[in-house]
Backbone as numpy.savetxt, mean C-alpha at the origin, in Angstrom:
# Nx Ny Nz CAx CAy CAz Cx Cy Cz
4.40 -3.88 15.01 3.55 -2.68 15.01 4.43 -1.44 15.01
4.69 -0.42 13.93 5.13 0.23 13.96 4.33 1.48 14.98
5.62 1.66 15.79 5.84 2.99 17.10 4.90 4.16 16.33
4.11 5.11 17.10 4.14 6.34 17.01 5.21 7.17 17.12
5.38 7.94 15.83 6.24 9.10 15.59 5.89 9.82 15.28
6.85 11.22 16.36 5.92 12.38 16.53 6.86 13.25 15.00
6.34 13.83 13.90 6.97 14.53 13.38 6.19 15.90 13.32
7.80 16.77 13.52 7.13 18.13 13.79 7.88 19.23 12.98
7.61 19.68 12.15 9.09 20.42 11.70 8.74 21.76 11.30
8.91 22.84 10.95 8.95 24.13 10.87 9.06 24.17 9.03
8.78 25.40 8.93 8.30 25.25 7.21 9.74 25.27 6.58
10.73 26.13 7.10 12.20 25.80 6.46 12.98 24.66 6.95
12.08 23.97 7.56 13.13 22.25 7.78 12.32 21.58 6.43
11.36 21.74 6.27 10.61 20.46 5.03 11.29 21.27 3.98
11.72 19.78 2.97 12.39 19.61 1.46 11.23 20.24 0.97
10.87 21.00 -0.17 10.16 21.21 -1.12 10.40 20.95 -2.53
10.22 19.45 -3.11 11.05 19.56 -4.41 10.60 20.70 -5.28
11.45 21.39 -6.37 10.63 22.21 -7.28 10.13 21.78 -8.26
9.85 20.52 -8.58 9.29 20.03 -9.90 8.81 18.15 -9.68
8.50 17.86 -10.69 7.86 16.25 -10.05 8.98 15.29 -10.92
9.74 16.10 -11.62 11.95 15.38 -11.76 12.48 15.42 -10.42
12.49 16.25 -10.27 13.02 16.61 -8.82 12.47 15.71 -7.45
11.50 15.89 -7.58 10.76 15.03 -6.42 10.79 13.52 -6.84
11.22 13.14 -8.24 11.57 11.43 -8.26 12.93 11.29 -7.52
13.92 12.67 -8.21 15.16 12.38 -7.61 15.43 12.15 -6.43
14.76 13.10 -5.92 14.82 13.23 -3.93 13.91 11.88 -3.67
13.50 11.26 -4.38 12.62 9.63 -3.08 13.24 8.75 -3.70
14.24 8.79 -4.80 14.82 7.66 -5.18 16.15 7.58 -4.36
16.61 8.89 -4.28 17.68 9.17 -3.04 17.89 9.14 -1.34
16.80 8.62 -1.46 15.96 8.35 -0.08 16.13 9.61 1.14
15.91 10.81 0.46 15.58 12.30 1.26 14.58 12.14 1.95
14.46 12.86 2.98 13.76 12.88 3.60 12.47 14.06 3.48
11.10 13.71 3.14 10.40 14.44 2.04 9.25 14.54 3.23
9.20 14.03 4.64 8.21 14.44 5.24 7.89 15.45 5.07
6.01 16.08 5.20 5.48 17.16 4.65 5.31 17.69 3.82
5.95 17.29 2.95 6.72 18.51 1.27 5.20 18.06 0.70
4.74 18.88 0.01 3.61 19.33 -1.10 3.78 18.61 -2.17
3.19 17.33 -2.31 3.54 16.82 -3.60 1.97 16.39 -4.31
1.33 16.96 -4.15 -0.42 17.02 -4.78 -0.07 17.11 -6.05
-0.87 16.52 -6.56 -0.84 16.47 -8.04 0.14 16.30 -9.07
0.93 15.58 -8.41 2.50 15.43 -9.04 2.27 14.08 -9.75
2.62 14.07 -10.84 2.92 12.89 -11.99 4.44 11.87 -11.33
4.24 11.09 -10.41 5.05 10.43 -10.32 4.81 8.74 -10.75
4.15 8.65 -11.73 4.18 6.91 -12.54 5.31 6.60 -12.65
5.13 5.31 -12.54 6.09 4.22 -12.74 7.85 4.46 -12.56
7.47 4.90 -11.19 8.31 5.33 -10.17 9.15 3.87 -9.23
10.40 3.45 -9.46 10.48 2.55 -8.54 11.84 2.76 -7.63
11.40 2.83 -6.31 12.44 3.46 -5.21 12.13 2.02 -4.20
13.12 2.45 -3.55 13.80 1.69 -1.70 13.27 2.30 -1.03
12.95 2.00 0.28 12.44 2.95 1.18 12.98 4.82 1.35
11.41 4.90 0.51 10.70 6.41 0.31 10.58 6.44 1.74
10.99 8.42 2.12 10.89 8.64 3.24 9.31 10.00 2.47
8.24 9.57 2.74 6.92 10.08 2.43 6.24 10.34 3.85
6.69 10.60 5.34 5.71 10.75 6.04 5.19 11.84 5.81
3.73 11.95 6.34 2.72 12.97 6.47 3.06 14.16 5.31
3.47 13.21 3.90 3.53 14.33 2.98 2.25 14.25 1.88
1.72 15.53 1.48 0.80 15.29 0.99 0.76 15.52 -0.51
-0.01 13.95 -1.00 0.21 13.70 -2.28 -1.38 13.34 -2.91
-2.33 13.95 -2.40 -3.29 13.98 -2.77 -3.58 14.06 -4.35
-3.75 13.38 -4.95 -4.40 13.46 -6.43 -3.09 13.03 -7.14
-1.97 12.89 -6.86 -0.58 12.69 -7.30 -1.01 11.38 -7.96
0.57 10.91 -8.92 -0.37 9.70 -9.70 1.19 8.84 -9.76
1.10 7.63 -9.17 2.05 6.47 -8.57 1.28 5.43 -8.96
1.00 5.56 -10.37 0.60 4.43 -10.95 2.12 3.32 -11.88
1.88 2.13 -11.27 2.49 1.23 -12.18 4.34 1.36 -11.48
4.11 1.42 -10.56 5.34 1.64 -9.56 5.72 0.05 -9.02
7.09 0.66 -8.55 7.46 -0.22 -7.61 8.01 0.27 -6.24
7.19 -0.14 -4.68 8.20 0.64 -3.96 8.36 -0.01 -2.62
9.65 -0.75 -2.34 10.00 -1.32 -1.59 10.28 -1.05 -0.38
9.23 -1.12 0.61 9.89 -0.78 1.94 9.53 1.19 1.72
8.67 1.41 1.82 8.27 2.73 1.78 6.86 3.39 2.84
8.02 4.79 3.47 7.33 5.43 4.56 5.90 6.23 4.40
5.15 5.58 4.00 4.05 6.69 4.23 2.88 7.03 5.19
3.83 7.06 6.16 2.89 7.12 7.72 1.92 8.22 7.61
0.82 8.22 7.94 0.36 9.96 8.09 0.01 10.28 6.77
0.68 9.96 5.54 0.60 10.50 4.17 -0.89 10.74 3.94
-0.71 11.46 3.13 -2.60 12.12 2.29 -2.30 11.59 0.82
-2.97 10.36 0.77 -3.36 10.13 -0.80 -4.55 9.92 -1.31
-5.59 11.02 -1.02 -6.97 10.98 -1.29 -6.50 11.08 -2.86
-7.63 10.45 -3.74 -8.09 10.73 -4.80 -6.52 10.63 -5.89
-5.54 10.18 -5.25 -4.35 9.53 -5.72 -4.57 7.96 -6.75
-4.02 8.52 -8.12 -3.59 7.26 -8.99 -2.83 6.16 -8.52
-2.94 5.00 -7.95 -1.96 4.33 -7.45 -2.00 2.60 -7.70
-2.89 3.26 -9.28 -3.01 1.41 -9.57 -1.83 0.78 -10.28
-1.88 -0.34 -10.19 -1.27 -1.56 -10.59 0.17 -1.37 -10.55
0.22 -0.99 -8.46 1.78 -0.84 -7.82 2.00 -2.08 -7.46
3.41 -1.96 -7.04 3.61 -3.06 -6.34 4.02 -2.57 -4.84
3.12 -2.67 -3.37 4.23 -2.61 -1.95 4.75 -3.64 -1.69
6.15 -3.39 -1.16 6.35 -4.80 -0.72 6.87 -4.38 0.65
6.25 -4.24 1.56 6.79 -4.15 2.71 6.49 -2.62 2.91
6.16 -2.26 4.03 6.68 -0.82 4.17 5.25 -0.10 5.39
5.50 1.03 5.43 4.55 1.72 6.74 3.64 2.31 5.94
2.32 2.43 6.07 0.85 2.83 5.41 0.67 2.80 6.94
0.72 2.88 8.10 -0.17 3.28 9.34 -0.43 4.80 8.84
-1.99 4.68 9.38 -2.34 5.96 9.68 -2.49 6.58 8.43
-2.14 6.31 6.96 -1.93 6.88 6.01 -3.75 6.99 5.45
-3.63 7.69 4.20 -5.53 8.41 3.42 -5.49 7.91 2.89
-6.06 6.64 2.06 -5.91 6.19 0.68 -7.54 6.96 0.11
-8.41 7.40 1.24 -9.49 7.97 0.63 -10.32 8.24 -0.89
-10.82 7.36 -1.11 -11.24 7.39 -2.91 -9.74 7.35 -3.78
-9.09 6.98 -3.74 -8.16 6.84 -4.28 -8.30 5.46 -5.02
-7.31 5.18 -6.58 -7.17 4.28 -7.58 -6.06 3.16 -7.03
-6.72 2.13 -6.35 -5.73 1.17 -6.41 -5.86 -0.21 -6.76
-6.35 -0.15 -7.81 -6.92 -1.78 -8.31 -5.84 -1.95 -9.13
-5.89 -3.30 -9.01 -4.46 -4.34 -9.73 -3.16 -3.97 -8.86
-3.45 -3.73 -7.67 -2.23 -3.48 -6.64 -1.99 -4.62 -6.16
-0.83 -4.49 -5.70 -0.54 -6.08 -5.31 0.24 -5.44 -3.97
0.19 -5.96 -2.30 0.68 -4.91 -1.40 0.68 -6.22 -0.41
2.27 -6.29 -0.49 2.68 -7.27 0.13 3.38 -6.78 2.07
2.77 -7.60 2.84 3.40 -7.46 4.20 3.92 -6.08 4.68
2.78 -5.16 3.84 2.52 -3.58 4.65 2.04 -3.81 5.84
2.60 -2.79 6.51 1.94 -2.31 8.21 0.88 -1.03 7.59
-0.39 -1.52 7.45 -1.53 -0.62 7.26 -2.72 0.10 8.34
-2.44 -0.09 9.56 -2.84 -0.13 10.75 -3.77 1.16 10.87
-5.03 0.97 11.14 -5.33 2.44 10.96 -5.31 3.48 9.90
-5.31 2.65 9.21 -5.29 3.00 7.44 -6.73 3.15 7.20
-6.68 4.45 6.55 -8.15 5.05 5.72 -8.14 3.79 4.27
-9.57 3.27 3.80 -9.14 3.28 2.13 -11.17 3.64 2.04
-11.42 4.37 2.43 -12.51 5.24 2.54 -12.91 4.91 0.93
-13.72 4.79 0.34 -14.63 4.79 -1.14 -13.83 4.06 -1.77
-12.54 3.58 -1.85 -11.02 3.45 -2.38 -11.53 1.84 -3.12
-10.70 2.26 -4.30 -11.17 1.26 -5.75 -9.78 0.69 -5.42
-10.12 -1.10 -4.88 -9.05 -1.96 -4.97 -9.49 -3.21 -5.95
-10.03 -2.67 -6.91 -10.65 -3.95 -7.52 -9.50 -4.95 -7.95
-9.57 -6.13 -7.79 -8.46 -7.13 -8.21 -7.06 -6.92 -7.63
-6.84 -6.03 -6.11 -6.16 -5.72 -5.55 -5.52 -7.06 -4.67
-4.53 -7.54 -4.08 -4.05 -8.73 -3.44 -3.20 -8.08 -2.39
-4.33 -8.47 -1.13 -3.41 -7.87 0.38 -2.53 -9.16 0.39
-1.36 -9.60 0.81 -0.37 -10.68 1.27 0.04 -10.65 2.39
-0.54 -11.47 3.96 0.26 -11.02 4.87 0.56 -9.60 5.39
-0.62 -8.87 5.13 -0.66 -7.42 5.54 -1.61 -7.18 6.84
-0.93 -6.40 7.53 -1.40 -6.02 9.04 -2.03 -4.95 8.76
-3.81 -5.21 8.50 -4.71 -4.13 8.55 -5.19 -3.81 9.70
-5.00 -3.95 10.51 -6.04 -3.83 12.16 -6.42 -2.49 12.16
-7.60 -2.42 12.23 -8.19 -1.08 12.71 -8.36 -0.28 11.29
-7.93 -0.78 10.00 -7.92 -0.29 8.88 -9.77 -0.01 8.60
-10.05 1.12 7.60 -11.48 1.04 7.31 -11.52 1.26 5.83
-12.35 0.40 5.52 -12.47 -0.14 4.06 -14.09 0.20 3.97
-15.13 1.26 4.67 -15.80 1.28 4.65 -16.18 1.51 3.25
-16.97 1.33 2.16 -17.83 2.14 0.85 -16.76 1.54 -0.37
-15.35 0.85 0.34 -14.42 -0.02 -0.63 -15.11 -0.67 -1.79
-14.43 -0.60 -3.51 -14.81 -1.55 -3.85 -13.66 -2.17 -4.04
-13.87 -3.86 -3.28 -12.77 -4.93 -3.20 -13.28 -6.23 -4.66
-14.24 -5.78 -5.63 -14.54 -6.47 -6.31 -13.23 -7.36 -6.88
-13.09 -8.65 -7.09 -12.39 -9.63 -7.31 -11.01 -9.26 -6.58
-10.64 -8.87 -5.45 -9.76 -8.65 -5.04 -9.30 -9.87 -3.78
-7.63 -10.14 -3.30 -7.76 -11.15 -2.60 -6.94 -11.41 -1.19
-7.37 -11.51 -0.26 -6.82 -11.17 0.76 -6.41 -12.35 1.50
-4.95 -12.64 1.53 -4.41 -13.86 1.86 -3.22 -13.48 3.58
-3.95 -14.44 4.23 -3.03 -14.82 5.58 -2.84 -12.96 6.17
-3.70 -12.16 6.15 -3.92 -10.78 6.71 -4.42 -10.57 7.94
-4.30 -9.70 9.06 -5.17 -9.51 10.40 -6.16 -8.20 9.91
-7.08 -8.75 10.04 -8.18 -7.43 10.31 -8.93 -7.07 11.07
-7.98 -7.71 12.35 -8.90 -6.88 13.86 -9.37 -5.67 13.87
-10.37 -5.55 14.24 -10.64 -4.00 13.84 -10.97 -3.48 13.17
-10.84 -4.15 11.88 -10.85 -2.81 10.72 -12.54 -3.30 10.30
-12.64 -2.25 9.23 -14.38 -1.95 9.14 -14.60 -2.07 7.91
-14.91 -2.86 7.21 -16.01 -3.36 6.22 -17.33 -2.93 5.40
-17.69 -2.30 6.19 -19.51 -1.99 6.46 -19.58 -0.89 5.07
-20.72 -1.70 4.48 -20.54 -1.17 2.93 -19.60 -1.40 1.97
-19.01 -1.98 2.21 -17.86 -2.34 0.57 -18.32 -3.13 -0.28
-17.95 -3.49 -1.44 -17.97 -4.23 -2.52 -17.56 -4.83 -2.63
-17.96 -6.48 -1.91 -16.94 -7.93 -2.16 -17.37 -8.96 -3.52
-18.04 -8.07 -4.34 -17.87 -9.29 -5.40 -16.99 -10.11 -6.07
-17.28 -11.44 -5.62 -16.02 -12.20 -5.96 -14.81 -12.13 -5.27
-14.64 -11.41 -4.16 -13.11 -11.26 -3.13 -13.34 -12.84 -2.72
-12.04 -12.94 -2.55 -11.41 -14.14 -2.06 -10.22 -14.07 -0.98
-10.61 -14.91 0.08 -10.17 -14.92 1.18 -8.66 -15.91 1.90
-8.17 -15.72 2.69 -6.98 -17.44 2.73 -6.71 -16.50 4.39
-7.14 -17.97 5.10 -6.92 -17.36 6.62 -7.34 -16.23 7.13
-8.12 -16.11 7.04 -8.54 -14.40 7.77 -9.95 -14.67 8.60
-9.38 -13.79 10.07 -10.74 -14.52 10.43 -11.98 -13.41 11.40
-12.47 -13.44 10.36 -13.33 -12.36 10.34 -14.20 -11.75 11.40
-14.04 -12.96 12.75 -14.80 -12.40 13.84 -14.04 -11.31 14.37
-13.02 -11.19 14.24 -12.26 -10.31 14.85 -12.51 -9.20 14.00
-13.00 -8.43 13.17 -13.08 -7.21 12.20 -14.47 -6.49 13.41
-13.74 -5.37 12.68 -15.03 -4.43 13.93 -16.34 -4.50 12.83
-16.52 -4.21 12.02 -17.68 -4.61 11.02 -17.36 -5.13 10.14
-17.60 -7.07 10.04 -17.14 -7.20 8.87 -18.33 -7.73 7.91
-18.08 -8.41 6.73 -19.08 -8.09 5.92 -19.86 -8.75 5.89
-21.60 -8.02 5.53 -22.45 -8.86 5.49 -22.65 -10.26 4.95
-22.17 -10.81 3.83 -21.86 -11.81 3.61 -20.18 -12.63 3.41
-19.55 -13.35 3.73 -18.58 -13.52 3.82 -17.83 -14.02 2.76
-16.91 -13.37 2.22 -16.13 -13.73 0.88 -15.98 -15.59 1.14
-15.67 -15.91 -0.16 -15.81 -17.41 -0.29 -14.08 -17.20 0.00
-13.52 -18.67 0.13 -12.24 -18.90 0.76 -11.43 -19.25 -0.78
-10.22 -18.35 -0.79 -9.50 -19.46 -2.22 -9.37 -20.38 -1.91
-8.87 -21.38 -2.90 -8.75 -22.93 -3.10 -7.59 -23.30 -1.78
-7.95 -24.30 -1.02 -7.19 -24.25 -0.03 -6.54 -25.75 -0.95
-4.68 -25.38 -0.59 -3.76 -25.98 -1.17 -2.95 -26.78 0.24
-2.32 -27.82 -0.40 -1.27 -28.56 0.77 -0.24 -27.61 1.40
0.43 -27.67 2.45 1.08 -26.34 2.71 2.16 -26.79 1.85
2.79 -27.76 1.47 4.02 -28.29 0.69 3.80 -27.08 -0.70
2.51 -27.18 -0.98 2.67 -26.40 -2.01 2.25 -25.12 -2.17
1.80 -24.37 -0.72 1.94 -22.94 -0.91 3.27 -22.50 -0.57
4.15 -23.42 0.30 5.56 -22.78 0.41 6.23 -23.01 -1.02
5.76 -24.03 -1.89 6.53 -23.68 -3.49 6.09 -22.23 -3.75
4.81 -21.97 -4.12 4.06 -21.54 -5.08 4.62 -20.00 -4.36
4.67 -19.82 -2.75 5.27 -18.32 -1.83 6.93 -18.25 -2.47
7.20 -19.54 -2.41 8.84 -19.34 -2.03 9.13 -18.95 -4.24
8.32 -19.43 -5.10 8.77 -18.71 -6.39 8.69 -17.80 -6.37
7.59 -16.99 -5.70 6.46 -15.68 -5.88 7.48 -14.65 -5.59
7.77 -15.23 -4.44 9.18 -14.28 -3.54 9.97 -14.36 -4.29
10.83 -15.59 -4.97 12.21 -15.14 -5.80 11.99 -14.60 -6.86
11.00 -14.67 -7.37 10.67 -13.27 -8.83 10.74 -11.93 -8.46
9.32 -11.20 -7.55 9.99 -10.47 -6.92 11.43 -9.97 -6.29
12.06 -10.75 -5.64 13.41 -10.47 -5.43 14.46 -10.38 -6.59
14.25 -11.00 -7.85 14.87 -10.71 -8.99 14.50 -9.27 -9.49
13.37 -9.36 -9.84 12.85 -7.98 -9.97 13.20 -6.68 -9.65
13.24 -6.39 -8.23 13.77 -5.39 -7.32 15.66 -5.41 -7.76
16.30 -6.62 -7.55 17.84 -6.51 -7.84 17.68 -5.81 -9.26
17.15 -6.09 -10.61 17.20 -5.71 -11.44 17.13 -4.27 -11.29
16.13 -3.65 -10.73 15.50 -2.29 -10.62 16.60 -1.44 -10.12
17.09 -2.26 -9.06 17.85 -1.21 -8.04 19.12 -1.33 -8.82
19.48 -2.05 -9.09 21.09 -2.75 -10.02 20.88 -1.70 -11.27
19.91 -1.09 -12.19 19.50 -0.32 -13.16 20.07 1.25 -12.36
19.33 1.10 -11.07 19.43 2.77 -10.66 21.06 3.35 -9.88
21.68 2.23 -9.91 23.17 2.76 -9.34 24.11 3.07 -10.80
23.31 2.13 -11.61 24.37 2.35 -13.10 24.09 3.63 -13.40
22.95 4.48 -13.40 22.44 5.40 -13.74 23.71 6.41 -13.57
């Protein structure tokens, strides 16, 4: 469970990039961008290491078709933010807005989402993995064909979303503070022999992937 952190800073301590070049440079450089104004910034198919994004606001900004490993966006504002068909793999979403925001065909692996808004928020065909939603609210969500595997959702709130066709693996739903009126059907339950194949490829692609990415951005 990621700690509460208090960030507090004065208007000449926050980075302000001057442009949305600039602001790839500074999160691929892993600056520290808490606060900085990044609304409406064209940042697609963006792929960084742990982004330092707390409580910066990127409302309407567009982080579509990304990759971002291990990335801070505690506190962050991404209402009404482009942010489909990313990849997380790891990283802090506590506390963060996904509020009506685009995130279908996301794939958001073993985020700390804790108290995470995804308020109206389009995850259609979205795949939580081992993600710590507790207390998360998915109220008015549409999760249409989306799939939520080996996740905690103590807490988090349901009430009104769109589960057509979501599919479920370990999750256990008494524990959700409202969860849904009818209960997603379960994916195909497999031998564990062969979800540790089917995890342990899933993972070394990904991990090829990322070496490639990051191995691309030092040649640079």
């Amino acid at each position: 469970m990621s700690s509460e952190i208090k960030i507090e800073k004065n208007a000449s301590e926050v980075y302000q990039p001057e442009s949305p070049d600039d602001a790839r440079q500074v999160i691929r450089s892993k600056k520290d961008l808490s606060g900085a104004k990044l609304a409406g910034y064209p940042l697609n198919n963006l792929n960084a290491s742990s982004a330092i994004l707390r409580k910066t606001d990127l409302s309407g900004a567009d982080l579509s078709h990304s990759v971002l490993v291990n990335p801070n966006f505690y506190k962050a504002n991404l209402h009404n933010a482009a942010v489909h068909n990313t990849l997380f793999l790891g990283g802090d979403l506590v506390k963060s807005s996904f509020n009506e925001a685009n995130l279908c065909e996301c794939l958001l692996v073993g985020v700390d989402a804790q108290n995470a808004s995804f308020k109206g928020t389009n995850l259609k065909n979205a795949y939580f993995i081992s993600a710590n939603l507790q207390n998360a609210d998915f109220s008015g969500a549409d999760l249409t064909n989306a799939k939520l595997a080996t996740s905690d959702v103590t807490g988090a709130d349901f009430s009104d979303a769109i589960l057509n066709n979501m599919r479920t693996l370990k999750t256990n739903w008494l524990k959700a503070k409202a969860p849904p009126a009818t209960l997603p059907k379960p994916i195909i339950e497999l031998p564990k022999w062969a979800w540790a194949v089917l995890i342990g490829g899933f993972l070394g692609g990904i991990s090829l992937m990322i070496y490639g990415i990051l191995r691309k951005q030092r040649s640079k």
